[in-house]
C-alpha positions as CSV (number, residue, x, y, z in Angstrom):
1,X,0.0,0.0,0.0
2,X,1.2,3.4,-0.2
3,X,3.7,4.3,2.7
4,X,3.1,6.5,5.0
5,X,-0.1,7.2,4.2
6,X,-2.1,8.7,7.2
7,X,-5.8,7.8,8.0
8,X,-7.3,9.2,10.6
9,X,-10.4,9.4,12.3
10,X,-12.8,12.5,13.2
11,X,-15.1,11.6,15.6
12,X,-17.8,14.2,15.4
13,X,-20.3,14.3,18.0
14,X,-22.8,16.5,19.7
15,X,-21.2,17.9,22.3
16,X,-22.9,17.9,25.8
17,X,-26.0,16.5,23.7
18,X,-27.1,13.7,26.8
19,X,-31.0,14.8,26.4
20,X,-33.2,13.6,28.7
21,X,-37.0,12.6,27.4
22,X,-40.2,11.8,28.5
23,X,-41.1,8.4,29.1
24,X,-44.6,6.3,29.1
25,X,-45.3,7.2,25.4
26,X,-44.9,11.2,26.0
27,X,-43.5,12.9,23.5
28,X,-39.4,13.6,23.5
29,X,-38.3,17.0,23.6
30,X,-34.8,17.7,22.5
31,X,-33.1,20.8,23.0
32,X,-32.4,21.9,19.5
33,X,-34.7,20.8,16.0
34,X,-34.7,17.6,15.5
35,X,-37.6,15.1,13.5
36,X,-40.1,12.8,14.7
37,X,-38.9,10.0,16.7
38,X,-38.5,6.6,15.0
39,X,-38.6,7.9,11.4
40,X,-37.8,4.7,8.9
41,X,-37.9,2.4,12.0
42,X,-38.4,-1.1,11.9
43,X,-39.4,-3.5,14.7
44,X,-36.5,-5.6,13.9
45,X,-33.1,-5.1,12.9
46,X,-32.9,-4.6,9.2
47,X,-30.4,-7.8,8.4
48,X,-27.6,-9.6,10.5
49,X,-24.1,-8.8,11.0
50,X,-21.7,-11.5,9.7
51,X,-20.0,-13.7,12.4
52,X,-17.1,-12.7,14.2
53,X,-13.9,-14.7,13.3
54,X,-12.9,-17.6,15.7
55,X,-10.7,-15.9,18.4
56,X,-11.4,-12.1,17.4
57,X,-8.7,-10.0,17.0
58,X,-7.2,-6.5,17.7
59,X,-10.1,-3.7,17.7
60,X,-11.5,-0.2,19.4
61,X,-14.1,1.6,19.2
62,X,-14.8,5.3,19.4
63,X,-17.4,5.9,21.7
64,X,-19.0,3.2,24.4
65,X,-22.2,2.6,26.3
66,X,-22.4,3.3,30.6
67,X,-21.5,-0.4,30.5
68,X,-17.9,0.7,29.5
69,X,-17.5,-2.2,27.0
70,X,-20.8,-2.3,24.4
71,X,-19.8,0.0,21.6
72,X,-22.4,2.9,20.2
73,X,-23.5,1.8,17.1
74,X,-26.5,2.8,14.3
75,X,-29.2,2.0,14.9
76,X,-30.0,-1.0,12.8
77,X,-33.6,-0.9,12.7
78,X,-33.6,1.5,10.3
79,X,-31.7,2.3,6.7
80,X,-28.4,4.6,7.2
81,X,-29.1,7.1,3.9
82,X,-25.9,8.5,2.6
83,X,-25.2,11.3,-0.2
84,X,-22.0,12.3,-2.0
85,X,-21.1,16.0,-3.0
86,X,-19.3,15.0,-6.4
87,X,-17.1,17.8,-6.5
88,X,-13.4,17.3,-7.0
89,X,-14.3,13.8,-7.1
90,X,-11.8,11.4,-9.1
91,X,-12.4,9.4,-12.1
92,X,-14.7,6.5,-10.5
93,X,-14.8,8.0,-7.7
94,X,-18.2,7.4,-6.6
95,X,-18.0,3.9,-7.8
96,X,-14.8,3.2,-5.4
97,X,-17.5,4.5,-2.5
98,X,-20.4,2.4,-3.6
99,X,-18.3,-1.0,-3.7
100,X,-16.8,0.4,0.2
101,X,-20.1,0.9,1.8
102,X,-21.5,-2.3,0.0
103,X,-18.6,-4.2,1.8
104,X,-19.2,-2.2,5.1
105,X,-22.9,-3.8,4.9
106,X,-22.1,-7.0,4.2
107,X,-20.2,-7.2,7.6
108,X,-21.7,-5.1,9.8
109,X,-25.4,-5.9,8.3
110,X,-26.3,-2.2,8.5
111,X,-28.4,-1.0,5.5
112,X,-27.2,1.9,4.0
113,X,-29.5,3.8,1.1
114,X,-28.3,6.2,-1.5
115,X,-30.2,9.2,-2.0
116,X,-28.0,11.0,-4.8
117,X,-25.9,13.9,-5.0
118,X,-26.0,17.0,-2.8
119,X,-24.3,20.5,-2.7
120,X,-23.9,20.6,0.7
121,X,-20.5,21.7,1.6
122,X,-18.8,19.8,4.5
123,X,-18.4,21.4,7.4
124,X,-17.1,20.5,11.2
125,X,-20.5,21.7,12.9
126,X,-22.6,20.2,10.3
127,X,-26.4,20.4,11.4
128,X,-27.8,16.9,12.6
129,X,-31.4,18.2,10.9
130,X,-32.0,19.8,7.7
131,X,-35.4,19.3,6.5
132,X,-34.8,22.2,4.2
133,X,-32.2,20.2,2.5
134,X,-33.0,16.4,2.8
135,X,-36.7,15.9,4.2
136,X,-38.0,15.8,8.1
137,X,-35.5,13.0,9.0
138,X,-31.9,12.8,10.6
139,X,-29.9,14.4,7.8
140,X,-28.0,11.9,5.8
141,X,-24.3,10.8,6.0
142,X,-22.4,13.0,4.1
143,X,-19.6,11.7,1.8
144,X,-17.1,14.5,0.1
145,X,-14.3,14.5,-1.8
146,X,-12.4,17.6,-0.5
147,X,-9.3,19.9,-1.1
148,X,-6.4,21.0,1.9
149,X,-8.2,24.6,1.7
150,X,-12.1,23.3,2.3
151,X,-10.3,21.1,4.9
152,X,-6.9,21.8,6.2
153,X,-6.9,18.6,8.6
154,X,-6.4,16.4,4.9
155,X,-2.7,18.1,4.6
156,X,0.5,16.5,4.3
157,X,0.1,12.4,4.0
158,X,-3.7,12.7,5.2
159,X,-5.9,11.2,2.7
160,X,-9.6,10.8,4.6
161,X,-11.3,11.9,8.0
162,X,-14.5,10.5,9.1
163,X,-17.4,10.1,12.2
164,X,-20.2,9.9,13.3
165,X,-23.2,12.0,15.8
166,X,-24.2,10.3,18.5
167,X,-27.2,11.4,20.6
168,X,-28.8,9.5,23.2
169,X,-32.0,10.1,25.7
170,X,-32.0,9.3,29.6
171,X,-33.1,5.9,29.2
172,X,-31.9,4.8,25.8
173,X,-28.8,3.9,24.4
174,X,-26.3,6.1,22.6
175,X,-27.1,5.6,18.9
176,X,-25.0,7.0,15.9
177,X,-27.6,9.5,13.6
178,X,-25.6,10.7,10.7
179,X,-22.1,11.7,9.7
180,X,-19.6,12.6,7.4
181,X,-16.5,11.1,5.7
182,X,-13.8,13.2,4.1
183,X,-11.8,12.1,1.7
184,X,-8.7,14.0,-0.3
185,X,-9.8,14.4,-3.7
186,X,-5.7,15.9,-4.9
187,X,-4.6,12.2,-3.0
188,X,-7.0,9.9,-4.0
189,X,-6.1,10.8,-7.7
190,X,-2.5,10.2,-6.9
191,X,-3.2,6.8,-5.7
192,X,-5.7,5.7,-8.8
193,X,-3.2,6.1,-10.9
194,X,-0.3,4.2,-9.4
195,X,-0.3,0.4,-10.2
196,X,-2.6,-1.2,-8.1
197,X,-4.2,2.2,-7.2
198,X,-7.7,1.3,-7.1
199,X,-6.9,-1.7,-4.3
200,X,-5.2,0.9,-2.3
201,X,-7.7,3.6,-2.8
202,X,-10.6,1.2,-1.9
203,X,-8.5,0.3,1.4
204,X,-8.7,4.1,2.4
205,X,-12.0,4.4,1.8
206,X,-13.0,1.3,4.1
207,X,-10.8,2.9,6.7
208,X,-12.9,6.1,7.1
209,X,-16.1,3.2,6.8
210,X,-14.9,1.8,9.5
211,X,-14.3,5.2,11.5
212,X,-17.9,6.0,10.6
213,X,-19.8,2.9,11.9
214,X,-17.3,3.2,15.2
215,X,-14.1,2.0,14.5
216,X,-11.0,3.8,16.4
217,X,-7.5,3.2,15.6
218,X,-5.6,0.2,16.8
219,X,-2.0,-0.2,17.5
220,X,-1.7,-3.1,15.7
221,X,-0.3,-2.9,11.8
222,X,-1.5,-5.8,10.1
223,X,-5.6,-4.5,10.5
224,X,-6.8,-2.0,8.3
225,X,-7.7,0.4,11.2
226,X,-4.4,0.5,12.3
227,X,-3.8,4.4,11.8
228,X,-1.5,4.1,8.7
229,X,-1.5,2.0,5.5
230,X,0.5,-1.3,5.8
231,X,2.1,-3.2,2.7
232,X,-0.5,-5.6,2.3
233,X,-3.2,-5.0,4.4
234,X,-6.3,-4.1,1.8
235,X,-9.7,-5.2,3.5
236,X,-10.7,-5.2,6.9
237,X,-8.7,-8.5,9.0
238,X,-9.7,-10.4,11.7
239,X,-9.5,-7.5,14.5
240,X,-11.6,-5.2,12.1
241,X,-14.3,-7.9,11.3
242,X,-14.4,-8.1,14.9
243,X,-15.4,-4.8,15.9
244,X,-17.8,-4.4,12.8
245,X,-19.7,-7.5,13.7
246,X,-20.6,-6.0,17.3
247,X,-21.2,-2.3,15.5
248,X,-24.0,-4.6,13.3
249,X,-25.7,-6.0,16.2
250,X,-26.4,-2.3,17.9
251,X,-29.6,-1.5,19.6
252,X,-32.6,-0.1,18.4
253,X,-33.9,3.5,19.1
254,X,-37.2,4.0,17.9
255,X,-37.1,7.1,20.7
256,X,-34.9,8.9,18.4
């Protein structure tokens, strides 16, 4: 893989945001606009995480419930929606995201849904609702490709940043709503057109995937999570599925 190549992790959250709601079937009132509770929501989670390897392996996650040891996840009673502002993007660009996120499914069982292209520029205090934009539901995950300028955290060997909100009610647990991946559009060209490029490019992009669904960095080398790329290492190993089968079998939060 390309060496040296820096993949970090920006775990965007609402900070301070432990609302407390009503219970007995009253309604929730958060502190800032927010849509309907259970929007999309299913009474069952929408498909199953794939096993964990035999023995598990090396993995951490960003954020984790008062138990100190489940991990916050999305919900998966309901479909993550995703959109991609195309600017700046590389040639196949949003096909190398498309084949990412449909691995990031497969393994974590989440189900993640399209809904086109968006001008929304990326920002760090993104708003969580934007019914203006997207509809009276949790605004969707946002993917962009970005330049150093837009986002000065992609300089040097930096090629992606990504997280996720996470919001919970007194009562409930901590559940992922949306987020947003970055990814250097000037370094993701670089790498397509190197031999092999689209391997290493793909590996990148599940990187910040797995940041997204939960994932933090590991100290080991030979996962993909560890924080830089490692000769080799193109898909998610056996520490990695570890951690993204427990992000697929998350609770459900109709209350949000």
């Amino acid at each position: 893989m390309v060496a040296g190549l820096a993949l970090t992790g920006l775990f965007l959250h609402a900070a301070g945001v432990a609302i407390p709601g009503l219970t007995g079937g009253s309604p929730v009132v958060l502190g800032f606009p927010h849509p309907k509770a259970g929007i999309e929501e299913s009474d069952h989670s929408l498909s199953e995480p794939t096993a964990a390897p035999a023995g598990g392996g090396p993995h951490a996650f960003v954020a984790v419930q008062s138990d100190g040891k489940t991990p916050v996840a999305y919900d998966p009673c309901r479909p993550i929606h995703y959109v991609v502002r195309p600017d700046n993007a590389p040639v196949g660009g949003l096909q190398l995201i498309t084949d990412a996120i449909a691995r990031v499914s497969q393994l974590t069982g989440l189900q993640f849904r399209y809904d086109g292209t968006t001008e929304e520029p990326p920002t760090k205090n993104r708003a969580l609702y934007q019914p203006d934009r997207y509809g009276k539901r949790w605004a969707p995950v946002l993917i962009s490709w970005d330049t150093t300028a837009e986002d000065p955290n992609l300089a040097a060997d930096v090629a992606g940043e990504a997280g996720s909100a996470r919001l919970a009610l007194t009562g409930t647990p901590t559940v992922y709503v949306t987020g947003g991946v970055a990814l250097d559009a000037a370094q993701f060209t670089q790498i397509l057109n190197r031999p092999g490029g689209t391997a290493h490019a793909r590996a990148v992009v599940l990187h910040e995937l797995g940041h997204l669904v939960g994932l933090a960095h590991v100290t080991d080398p030979t996962q993909l999570m560890f924080p830089e790329a490692s000769p080799g290492v193109l898909d998610y190993a056996v520490g990695d599925l570890t951690g993204l089968s427990q992000l697929g079998a998350g609770a459900c939060v109709p209350q949000l």
